[in-house]
C-alpha positions in Angstrom: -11.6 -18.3 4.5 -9.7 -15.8 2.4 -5.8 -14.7 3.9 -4.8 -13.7 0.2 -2.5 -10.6 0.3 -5.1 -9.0 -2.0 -7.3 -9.1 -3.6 -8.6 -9.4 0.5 -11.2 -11.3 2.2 -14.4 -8.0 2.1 -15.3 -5.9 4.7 -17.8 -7.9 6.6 -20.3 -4.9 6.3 -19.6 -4.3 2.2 -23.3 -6.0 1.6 -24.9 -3.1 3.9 -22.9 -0.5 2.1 -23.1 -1.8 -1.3 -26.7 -1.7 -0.6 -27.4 1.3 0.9 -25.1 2.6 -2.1 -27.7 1.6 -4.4 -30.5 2.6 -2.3 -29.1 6.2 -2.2 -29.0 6.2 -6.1 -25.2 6.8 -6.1 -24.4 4.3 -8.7 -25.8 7.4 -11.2 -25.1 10.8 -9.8 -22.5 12.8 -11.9 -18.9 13.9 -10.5 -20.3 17.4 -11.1 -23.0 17.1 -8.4 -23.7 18.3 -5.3 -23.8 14.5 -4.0 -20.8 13.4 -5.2 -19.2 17.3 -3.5 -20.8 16.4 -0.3 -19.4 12.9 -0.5 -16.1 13.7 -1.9 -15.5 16.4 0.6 -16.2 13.6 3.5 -14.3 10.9 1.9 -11.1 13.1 2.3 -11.7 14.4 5.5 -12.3 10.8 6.9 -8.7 10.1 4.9 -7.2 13.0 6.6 -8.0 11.8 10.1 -6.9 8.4 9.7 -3.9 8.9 7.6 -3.2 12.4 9.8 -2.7 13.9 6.4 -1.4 17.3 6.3 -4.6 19.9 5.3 -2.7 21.5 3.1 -2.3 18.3 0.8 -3.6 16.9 -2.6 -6.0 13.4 -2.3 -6.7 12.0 -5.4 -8.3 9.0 -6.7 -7.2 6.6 -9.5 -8.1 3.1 -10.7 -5.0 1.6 -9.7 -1.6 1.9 -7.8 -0.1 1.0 -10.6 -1.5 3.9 -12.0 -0.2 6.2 -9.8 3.5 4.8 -10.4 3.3 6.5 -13.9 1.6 9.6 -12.2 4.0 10.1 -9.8 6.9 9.6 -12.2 5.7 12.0 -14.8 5.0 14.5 -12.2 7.4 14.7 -9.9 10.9 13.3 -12.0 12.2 15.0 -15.0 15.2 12.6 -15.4 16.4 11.2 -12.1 15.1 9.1 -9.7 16.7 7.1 -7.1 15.3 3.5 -6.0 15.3 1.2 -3.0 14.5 -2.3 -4.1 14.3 -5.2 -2.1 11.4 -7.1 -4.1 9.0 -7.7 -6.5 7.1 -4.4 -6.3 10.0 -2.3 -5.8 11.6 -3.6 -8.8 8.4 -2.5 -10.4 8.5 0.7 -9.7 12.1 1.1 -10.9 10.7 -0.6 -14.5 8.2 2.2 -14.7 10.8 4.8 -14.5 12.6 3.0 -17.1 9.7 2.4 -19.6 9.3 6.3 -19.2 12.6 7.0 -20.3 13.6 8.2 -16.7 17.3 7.9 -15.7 16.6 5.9 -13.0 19.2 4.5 -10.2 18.7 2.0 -7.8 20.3 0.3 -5.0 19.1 -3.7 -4.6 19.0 -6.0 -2.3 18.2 -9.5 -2.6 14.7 -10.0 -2.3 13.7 -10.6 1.8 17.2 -8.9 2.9 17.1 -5.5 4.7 18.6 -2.0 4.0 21.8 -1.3 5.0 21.4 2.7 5.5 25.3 3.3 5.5 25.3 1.5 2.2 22.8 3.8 0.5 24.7 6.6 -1.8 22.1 8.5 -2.9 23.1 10.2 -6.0 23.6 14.3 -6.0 21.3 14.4 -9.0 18.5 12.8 -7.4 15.3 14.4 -7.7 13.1 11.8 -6.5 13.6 9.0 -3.7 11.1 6.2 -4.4 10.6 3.4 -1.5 8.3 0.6 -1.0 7.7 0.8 2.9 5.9 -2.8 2.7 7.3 -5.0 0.1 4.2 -6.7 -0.6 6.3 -9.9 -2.2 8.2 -10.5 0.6 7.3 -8.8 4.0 9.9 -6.3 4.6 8.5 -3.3 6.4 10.5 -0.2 7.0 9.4 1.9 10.4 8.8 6.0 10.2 12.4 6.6 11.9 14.2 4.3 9.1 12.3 6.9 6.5 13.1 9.8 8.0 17.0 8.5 8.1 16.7 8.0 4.5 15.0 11.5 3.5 18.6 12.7 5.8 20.4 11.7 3.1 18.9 14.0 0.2 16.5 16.6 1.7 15.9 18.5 -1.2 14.6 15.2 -3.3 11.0 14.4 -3.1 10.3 11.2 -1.1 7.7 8.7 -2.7 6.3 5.7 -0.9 4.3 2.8 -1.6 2.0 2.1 0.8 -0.1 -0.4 -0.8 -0.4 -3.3 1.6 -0.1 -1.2 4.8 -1.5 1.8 5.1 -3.9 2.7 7.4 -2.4 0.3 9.7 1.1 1.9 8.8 0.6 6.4 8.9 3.5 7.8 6.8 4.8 11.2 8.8 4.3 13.7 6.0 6.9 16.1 7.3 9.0 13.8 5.5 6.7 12.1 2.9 6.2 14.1 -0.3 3.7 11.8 -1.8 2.1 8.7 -1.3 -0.3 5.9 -2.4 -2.1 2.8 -2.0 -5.0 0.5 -3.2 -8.3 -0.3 -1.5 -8.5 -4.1 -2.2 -5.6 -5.0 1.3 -5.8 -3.7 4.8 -9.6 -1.6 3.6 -11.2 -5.1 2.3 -12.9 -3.5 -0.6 -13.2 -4.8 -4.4 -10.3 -3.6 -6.5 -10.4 -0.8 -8.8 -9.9 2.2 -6.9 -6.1 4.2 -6.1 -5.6 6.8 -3.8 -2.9 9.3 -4.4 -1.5 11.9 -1.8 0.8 14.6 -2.9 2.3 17.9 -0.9 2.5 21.0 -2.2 6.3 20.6 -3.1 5.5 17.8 -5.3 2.6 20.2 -7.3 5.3 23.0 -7.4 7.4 20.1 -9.0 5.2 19.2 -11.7 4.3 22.8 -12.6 7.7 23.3 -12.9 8.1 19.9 -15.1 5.1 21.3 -17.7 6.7 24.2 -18.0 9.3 22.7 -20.5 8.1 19.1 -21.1 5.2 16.8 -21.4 4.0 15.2 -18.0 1.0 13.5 -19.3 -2.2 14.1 -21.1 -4.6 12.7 -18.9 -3.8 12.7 -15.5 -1.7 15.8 -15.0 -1.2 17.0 -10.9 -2.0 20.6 -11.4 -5.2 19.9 -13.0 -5.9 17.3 -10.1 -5.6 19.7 -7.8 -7.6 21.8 -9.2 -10.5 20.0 -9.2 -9.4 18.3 -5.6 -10.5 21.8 -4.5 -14.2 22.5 -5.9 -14.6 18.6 -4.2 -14.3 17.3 -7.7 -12.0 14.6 -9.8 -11.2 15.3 -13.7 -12.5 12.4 -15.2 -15.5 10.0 -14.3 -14.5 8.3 -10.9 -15.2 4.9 -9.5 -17.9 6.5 -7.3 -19.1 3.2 -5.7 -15.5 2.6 -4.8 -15.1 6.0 -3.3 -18.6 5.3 -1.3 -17.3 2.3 0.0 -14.3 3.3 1.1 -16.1 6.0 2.5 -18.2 3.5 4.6 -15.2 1.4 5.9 -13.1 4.5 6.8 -16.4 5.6 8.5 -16.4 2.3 10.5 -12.9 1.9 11.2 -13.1 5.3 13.0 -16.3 4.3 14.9 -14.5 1.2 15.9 -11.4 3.0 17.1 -9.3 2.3 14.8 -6.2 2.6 16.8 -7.9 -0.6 18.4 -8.1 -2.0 15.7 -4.7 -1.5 14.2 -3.5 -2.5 17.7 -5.2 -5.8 16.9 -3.8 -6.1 13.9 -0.4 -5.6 15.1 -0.4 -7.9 17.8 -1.6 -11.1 15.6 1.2 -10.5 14.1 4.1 -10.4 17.0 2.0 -13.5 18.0 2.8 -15.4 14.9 5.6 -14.4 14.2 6.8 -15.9 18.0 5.1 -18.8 17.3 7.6 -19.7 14.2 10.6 -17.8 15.4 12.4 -21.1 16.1 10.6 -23.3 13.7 12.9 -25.4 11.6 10.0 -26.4 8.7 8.3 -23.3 8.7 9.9 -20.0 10.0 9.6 -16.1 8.5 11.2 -15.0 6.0 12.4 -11.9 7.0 14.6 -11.8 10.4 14.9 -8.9 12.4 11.7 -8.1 14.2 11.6 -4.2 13.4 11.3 -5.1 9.8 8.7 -7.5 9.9 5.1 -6.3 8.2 2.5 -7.1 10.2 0.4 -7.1 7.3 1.7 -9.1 5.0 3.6 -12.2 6.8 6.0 -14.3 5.0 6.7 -17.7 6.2 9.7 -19.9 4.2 10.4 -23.8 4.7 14.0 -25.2 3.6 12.1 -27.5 1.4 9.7 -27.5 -1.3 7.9 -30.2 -0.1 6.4 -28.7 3.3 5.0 -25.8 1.5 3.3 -28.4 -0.3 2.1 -29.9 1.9 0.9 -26.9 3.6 -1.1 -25.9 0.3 -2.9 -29.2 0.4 -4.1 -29.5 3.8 -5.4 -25.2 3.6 -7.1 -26.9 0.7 -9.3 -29.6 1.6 -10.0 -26.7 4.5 -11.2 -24.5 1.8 -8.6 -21.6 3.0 -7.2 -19.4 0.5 -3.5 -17.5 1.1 -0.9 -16.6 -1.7 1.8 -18.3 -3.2 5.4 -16.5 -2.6 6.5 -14.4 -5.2 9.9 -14.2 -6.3 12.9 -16.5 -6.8 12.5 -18.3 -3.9 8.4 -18.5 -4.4 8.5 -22.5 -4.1 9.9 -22.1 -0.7 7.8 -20.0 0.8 3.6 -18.8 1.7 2.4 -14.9 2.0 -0.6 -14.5 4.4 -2.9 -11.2 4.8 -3.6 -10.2 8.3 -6.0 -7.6 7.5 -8.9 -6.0 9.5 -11.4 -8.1 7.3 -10.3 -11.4 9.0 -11.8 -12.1 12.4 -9.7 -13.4 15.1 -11.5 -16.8 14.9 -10.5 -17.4 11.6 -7.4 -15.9 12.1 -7.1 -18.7 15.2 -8.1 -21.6 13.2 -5.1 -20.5 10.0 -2.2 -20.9 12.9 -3.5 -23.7 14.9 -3.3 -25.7 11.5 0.0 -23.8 10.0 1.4 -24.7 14.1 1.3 -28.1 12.9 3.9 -27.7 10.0 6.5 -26.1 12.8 
């Protein structure tokens, strides 16, 4: 059984799509045909209904988050960005804008801890705030109404957030969200390889304004994104069978009901996390219940030596979850509760981790 934060235990239908993918001949159809229109132009409405993405928005596809990191920063920043950090991704983020010779700003918190929102200065020459809503590496999820608090602060900044290891379970409100992203291989349960970027129209106005006066990449440029985001096309060769499978979960997520689903989701989690609350070997990480992911859970023991002993038992079961990341990573275990893990398995993880308590 696979609870790693990602890559993710598979969709339990990806041999059906994978198949019916090669079936269909996709795996050789150019980005210039008429198949790859038809299933482009579905692939975005599907991410439109289930992200409630504004129609008047940019959905691009990349290999990687990561990727879009760099995009986003050469698009949308020409010197200053501001950064929330409160992790390992975060602080990634913030590198990027460093390795791109940004003038970036941040404002840290040790890894776990929560926001103070009256501590948060956001500098007047901000152009660009850049937030991680689920910090991957630790669990820290920030709600819609914390966002929209933040964007209070600097209105007229773009807001960018990384929504890697939540979304679709977590739907940014793009009246406040400028751009957005995320990877397939968490909450979709789909191989790695493919990134899906969201921009508004104030970011594309942005970055027209950028390459006006200075370079914002040669490959992967926004304007010329969008351009072909409109004729149902990408620039360069896409990961087609990614953007077919994805196409095939999103399709059964919404045939499920996927506010059932994300309901289901959601409650595993406020179940665990009340079953360690008072734990005194095994507890979570992070402590107030509004920022706790329901995605990503982060457990922490006071000793070394229980997480140990945790690893070895989930072992000789043959169960897979990730190591902590970060400082404190001896101390503590990161498990995925994604769509992809049925409630049996899901059962069987806590009944053994209850043990540990």
């Amino acid at each position: 059984m696979n609870f790693l934060v990602g890559p993710s235990e598979l969709h339990p239908k990806i041999n059906i799509f994978w198949s019916e993918f090669l079936e269909k001949g996709y795996g050789s159809i150019s980005h210039r045909s008429e198949a790859f229109h038809q299933l482009h132009q579905e692939t975005i409405q599907l991410l439109q209904e289930i992200l409630q993405i504004p129609k008047d928005f940019g959905i691009f596809f990349s290999g990687s988050a990561s990727e879009i990191w760099e995009r986003i920063l050469l698009n949308g920043v020409n010197q200053y960005s501001y950064h929330l950090i409160n992790g390992s991704f975060s602080n990634r983020f913030y590198d990027y804008a460093q390795w791109l010779d940004k003038k970036p700003s941040q404002y840290q918190v040790p890894f776990g801890a929560i926001f103070d929102l009256d501590q948060i200065l956001v500098p007047n020459e901000s152009e660009m705030l850049c937030v991680t809503q689920n910090e991957t590496s630790t669990g820290v999820w920030l709600p819609s109404e914390w966002i929209k608090k933040l964007k209070e602060k600097k209105p007229d900044a773009l807001l960018a957030l990384d929504i890697v290891s939540s979304a679709p379970v977590f739907v940014p409100d793009f009246n406040v969200v400028d751009t957005a992203f995320f990877s397939v291989q968490k909450v979709f349960g789909l191989p790695a390889g493919l990134g899906v970027w969201i921009a508004s129209p104030k970011m594309l106005e942005k970055a027209k304004s950028i390459k006006s006066f200075k370079s914002i990449g040669a490959h992967h440029q926004l304007d010329i994104h969008w351009k072909n985001f409109e004729k149902n096309e990408t620039y360069s060769t896409p990961n087609i069978l990614g953007i077919f499978l994805l196409n095939r979960v999103l399709q059964d997520f919404i045939k499920n009901d996927w506010n059932f689903e994300s309901n289901r989701i959601k409650k595993r989690a406020q179940d665990c996390y009340e079953i360690f609350e008072n734990g005194k070997n095994l507890y979570p990480l992070v402590k107030e219940k509004q920022f706790r992911s329901p995605t990503i859970i982060v457990l922490e023991s006071p000793t070394e030596q229980t997480i140990q002993d945790i690893k070895k038992k989930l072992n000789e079961e043959n169960i897979k979850i990730s190591n902590g990341y970060g400082p404190k990573a001896a101390f503590q275990i990161r498990i995925a509760n994604f769509p992809s893990i049925s409630d049996d398995a899901w059962q069987y993880l806590t009944n053994i981790l209850k043990t540990f308590i």
